[in-house]
N, C-alpha and C positions, 0 to 999 in steps of 0.2 A: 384095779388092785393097787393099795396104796407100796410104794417102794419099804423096803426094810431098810432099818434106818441102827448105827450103831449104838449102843447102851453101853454106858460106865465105860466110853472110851476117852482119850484127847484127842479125837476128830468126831465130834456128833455130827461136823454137816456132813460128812463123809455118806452116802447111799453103796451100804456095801454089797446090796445086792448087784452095782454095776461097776463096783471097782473089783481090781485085779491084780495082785502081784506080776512081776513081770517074769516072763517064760521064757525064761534063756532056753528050753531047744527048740521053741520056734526061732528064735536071731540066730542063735549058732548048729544047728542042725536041720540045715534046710535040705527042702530034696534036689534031686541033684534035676538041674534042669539045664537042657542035652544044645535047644536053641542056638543061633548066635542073637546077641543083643542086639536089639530092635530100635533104631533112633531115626527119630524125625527131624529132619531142619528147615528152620524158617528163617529165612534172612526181610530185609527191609527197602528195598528199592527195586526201582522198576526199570529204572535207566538200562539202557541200550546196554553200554559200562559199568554194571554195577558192581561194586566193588565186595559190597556186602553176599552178594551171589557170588562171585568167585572166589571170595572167603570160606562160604560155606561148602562148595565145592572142592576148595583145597581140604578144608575139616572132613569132608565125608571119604574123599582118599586115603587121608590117615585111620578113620575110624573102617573104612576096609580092609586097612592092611594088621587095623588090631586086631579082626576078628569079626567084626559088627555087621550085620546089613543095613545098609540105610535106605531112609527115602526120602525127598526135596520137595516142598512145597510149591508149586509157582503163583505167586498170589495174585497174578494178572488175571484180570476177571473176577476176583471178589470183590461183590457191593458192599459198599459202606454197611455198619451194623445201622437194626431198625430200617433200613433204604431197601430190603428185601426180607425173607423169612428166611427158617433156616431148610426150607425144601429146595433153596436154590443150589444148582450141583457143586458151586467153587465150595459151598459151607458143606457140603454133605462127605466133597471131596477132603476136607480140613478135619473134619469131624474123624471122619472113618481113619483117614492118618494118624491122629492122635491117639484113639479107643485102640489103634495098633502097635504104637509105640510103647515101650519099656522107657524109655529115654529123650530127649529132645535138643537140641541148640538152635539159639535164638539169637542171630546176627543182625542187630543195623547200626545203623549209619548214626552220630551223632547231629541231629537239624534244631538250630534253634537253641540246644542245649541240652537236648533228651531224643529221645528216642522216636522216631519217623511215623508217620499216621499208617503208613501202608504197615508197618509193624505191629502198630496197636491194635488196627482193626483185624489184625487176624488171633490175638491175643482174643478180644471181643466176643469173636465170634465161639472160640472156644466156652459152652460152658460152665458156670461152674459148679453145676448138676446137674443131672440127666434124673428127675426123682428123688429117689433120696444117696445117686450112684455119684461121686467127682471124679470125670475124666482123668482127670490132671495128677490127683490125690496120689504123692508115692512115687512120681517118675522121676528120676533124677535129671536135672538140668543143668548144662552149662549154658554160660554168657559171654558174647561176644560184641566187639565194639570197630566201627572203621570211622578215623575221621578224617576230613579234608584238609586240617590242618594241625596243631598240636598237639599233642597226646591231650584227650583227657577221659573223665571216669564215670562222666553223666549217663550215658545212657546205659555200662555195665549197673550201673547205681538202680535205676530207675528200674532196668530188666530182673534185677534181684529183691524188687519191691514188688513185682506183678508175678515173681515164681512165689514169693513167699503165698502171695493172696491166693493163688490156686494151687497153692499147698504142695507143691516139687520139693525134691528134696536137692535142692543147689549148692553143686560143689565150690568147696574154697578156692578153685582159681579162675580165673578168666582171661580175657585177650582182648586189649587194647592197640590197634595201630595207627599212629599217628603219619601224615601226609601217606594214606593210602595208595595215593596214585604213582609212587616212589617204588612200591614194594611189591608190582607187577612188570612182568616183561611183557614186549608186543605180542607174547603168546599168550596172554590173561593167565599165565602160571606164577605163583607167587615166587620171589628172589629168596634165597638162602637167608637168613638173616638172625639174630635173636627175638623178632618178631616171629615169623614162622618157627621156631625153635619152642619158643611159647603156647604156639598156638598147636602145635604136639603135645606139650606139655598138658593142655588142657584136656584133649582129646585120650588122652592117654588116663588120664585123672578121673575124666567122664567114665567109661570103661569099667577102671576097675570096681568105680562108688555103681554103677548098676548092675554089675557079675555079685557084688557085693549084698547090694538090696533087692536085689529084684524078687528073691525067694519070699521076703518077706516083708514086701513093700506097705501090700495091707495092715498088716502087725503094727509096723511103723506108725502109722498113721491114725489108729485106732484111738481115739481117745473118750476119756471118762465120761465130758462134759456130755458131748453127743449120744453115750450108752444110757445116759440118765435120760434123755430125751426120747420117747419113741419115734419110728419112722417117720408115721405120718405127721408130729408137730416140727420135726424138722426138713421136712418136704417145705407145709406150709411158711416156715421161717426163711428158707434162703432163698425161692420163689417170692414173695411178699414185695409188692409193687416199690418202687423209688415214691 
């Protein structure tokens, strides 16, 4: 059946049989949903010490004490992507975390200049369709960063390049802390600081953008280009070999 198409308009390429004004009571009259917000964390190292894990462990105490339930990834024991399928349990385990999550934060370590492999390959594994469904599609995400040595911005940089691609909706602030190994005591609890002050701030900011979206995260995300597409040639298209 070919698409209806508009006449004696200024948008002929417009297919108006899949466009749609926008619906303000789906955005501002959503149903009331009773949950606490559901966030998943993934940090980037493996080390004995890692800084990046007990970063995300200080974040999931705050995101406790907002309200939230969370859950922690341990990415020890996930294979390299392509180096297993995804029947192996660490991916099935990553998988099922995220199809549960509302939410996510994603901490590593700056190596190199960007972002750690034990962090990409769980990014990887994620992905970025199940059919014609995206995991990811809708979930709000913060970005976090720990580095060895001077503040810097690469790897929040980099983690806000790989939410856009899997299509999160990533909030405006993040956390940067520069000489990591400063900002812990012999307890691995993070020191009072404007680093930790921030990285409240962020957690706090997470929170409200998914109590916020989550009603209508789908909505969000709906767009024209793909309504014009049926299921199955967009199945075919983002499945379609490298």
């Amino acid at each position: 059946m070919k698409n209806k198409r508009a006449k004696n308009s200024d948008t002929p390429q417009i297919d108006h049989g899949s466009f749609s004004s926008i619906d303000e009571k789906v955005l501002l009259n959503q149903k009331n949903i009773e949950h606490k917000p559901k966030v998943l964390l993934l940090y980037g190292s493996l080390r004995e010490r890692s800084f990046s894990r007990l970063m995300t462990e200080e974040a999931a105490r705050v995101l406790s004490l907002l309200g939230a339930e969370t859950k922690t990834f341990n990415p020890s024991g996930l294979p390299l992507p392509d180096d297993s399928d995804e029947t192996h349990h660490k991916v099935q385990e990553l998988r099922m975390l995220v199809n549960w999550s509302e939410a996510m934060v994603w901490c590593s370590p700056e190596r190199h200049g960007t972002i750690t492999g034990i962090m990409k390959a769980q990014i990887d594994w994620i992905p970025l369709s199940i059919g014609s469904v995206r995991p990811t599609q809708g979930k709000t995400l913060a970005v976090m960063q720990v580095n060895g040595g001077s503040q810097s911005f690469n790897a929040v940089n980099q983690l806000r390049i790989l939410g856009r691609w899997m299509r999160c909706v990533t909030i405006p602030n993040q956390s940067s802390v520069p000489k990591a190994f400063q900002q812990f005591d012999e307890n691995d609890r993070m020191k009072r600081s404007p680093f930790y002050n921030r990285m409240v701030d962020v957690m706090e900011e997470l929170v409200k953008f998914t109590i916020l979206t989550r009603g209508c995260s789908d909505y969000l995300v709906n767009r024209y280009s793909e309504r014009v597409e049926t299921a199955e040639e967009l199945t075919v298209r983002v499945n379609q070999s490298d």
